[in-house]
C-alpha positions as CSV (number, residue, x, y, z in Angstrom):
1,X,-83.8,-130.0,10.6
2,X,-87.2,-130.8,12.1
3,X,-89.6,-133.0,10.8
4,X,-92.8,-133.1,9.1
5,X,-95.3,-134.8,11.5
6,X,-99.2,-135.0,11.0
7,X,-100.9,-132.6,13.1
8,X,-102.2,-128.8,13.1
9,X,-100.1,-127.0,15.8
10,X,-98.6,-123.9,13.9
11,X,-95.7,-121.7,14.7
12,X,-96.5,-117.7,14.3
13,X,-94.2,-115.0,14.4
14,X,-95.0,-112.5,17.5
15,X,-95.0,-109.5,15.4
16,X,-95.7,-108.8,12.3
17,X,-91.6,-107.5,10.3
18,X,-90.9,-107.6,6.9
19,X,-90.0,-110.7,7.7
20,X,-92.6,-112.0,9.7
21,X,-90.1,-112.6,12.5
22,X,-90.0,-110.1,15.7
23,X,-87.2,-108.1,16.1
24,X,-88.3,-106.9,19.4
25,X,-88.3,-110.9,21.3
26,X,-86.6,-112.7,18.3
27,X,-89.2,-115.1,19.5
28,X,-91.5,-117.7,17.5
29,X,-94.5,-118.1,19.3
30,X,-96.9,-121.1,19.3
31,X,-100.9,-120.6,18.5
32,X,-102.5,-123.0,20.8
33,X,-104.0,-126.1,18.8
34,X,-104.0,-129.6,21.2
35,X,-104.8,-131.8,17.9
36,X,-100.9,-132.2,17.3
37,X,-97.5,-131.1,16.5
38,X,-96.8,-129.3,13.1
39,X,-92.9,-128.3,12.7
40,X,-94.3,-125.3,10.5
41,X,-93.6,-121.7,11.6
42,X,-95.8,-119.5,9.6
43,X,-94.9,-115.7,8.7
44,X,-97.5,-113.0,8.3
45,X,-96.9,-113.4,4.8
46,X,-98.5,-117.2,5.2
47,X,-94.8,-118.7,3.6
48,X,-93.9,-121.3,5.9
49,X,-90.1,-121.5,7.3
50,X,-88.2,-124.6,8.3
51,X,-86.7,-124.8,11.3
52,X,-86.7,-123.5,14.9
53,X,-83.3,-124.4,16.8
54,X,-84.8,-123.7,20.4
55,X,-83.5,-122.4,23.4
56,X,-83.0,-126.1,24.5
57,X,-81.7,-127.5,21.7
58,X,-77.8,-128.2,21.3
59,X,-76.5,-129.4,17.6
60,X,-73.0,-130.2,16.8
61,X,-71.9,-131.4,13.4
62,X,-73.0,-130.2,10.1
63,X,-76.7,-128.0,9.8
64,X,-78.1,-127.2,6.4
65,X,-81.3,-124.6,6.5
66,X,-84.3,-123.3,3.7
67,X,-86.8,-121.1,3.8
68,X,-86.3,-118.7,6.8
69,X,-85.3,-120.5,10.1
70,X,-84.1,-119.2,13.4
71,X,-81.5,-120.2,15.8
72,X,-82.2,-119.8,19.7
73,X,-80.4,-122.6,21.2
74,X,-76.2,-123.7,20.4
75,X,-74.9,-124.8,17.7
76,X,-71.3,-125.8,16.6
77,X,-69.4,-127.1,13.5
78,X,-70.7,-125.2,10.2
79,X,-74.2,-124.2,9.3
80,X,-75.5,-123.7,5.5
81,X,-78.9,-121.6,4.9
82,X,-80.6,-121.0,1.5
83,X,-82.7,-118.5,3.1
84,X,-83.2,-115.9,5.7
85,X,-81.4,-117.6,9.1
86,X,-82.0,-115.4,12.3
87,X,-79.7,-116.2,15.4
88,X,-81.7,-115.1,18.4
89,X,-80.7,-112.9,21.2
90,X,-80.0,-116.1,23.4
91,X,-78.6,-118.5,21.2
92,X,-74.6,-119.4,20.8
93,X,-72.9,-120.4,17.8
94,X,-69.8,-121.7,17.3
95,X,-69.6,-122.1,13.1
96,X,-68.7,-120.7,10.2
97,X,-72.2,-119.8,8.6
98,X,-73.0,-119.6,4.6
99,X,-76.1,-117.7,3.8
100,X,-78.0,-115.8,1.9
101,X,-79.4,-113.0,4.0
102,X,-79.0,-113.7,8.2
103,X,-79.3,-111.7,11.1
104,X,-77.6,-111.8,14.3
105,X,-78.8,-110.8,17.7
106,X,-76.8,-113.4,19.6
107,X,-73.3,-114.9,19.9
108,X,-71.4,-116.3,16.7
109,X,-68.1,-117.4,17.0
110,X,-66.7,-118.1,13.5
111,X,-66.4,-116.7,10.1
112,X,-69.8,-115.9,8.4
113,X,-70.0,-115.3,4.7
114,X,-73.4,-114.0,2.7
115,X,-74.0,-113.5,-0.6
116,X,-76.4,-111.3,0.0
117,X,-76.9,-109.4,3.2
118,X,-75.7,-109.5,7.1
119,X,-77.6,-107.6,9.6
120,X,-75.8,-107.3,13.6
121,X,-78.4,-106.0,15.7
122,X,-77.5,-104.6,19.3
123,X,-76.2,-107.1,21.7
124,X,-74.9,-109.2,18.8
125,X,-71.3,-110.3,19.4
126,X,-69.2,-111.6,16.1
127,X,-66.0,-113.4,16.7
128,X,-64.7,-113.9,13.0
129,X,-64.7,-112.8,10.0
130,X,-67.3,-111.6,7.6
131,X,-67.8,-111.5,4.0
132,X,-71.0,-109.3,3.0
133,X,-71.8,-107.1,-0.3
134,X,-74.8,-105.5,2.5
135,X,-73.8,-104.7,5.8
136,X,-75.9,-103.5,8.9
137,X,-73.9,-102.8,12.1
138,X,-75.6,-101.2,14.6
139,X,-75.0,-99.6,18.1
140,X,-73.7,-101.9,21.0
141,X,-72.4,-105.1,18.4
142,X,-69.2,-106.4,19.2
143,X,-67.3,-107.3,16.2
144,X,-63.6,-108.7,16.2
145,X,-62.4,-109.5,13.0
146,X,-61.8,-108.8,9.3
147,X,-64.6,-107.5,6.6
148,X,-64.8,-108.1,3.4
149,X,-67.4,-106.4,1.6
150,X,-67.2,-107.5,-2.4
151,X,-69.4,-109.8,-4.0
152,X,-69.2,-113.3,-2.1
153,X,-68.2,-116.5,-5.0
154,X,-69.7,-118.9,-2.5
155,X,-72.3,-120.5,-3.5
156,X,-75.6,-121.3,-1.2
């Protein structure tokens, strides 16, 4: 998880989804403030997320996420979100994900189980299984494994 360190940089999502995240770039973008580094990403909404795994950014072991947070970079061994988690277009995961609500527009090798929704948006490819009462699959997702689709008993 990032940290909390004094400064006013802010983190803004390119466009404005119901989310505040863009589903066009599945980028975070930076405003431009030289005074310091703030680990806040900001939706439109003005709620502040937790955590941005960049492009750059490699984690292995155990990740637990709030709030919304977004995954661009690899990650591998098991990740836990209480909130919206969004694996970008480039990122590469190799975990079984618990969540509440996520969304995949990159590469996730491992079982992912949400208690309440799982979006895989075009280009997103899903080696594992998945446990979902909501489902999205759309157009050009590659998905190899088993779905369940009742009410998940894991707790987030």
């Amino acid at each position: 998880m990032l940290g909390r360190p004094s400064g006013s940089n802010t983190w803004e999502s390119g466009q404005g989804s119901s989310s505040g995240l863009s589903t066009t770039s599945n980028v975070l973008t930076p405003t431009s403030n030289p005074g310091g580094l703030n680990t806040s990403i900001r939706q439109s909404g003005g709620s502040s997320a937790v955590a941005l795994i960049g492009r750059d950014c490699r984690i292995s072991g155990r990740v637990e996420l709030g709030g919304v947070a977004q995954i661009d970079g690899s990650v591998s061994g098991e990740i836990v979100s209480t909130g919206e988690l969004v694996i970008g277009e480039g990122a590469t995961v190799e975990a079984k994900i618990t969540g509440v609500k996520v969304r995949v527009f990159g590469s996730v090798s491992g079982d992912l189980v949400c208690s309440e929704r799982l979006e895989l948006h075009t280009g997103a490819k899903v080696l594992g299984n998945i446990s979902s009462p909501s489902l999205i699959i759309q157009d050009g997702v590659v998905f190899e494994g088993q779905c369940f689709m009742q009410k998940s008993s894991a707790k987030v």
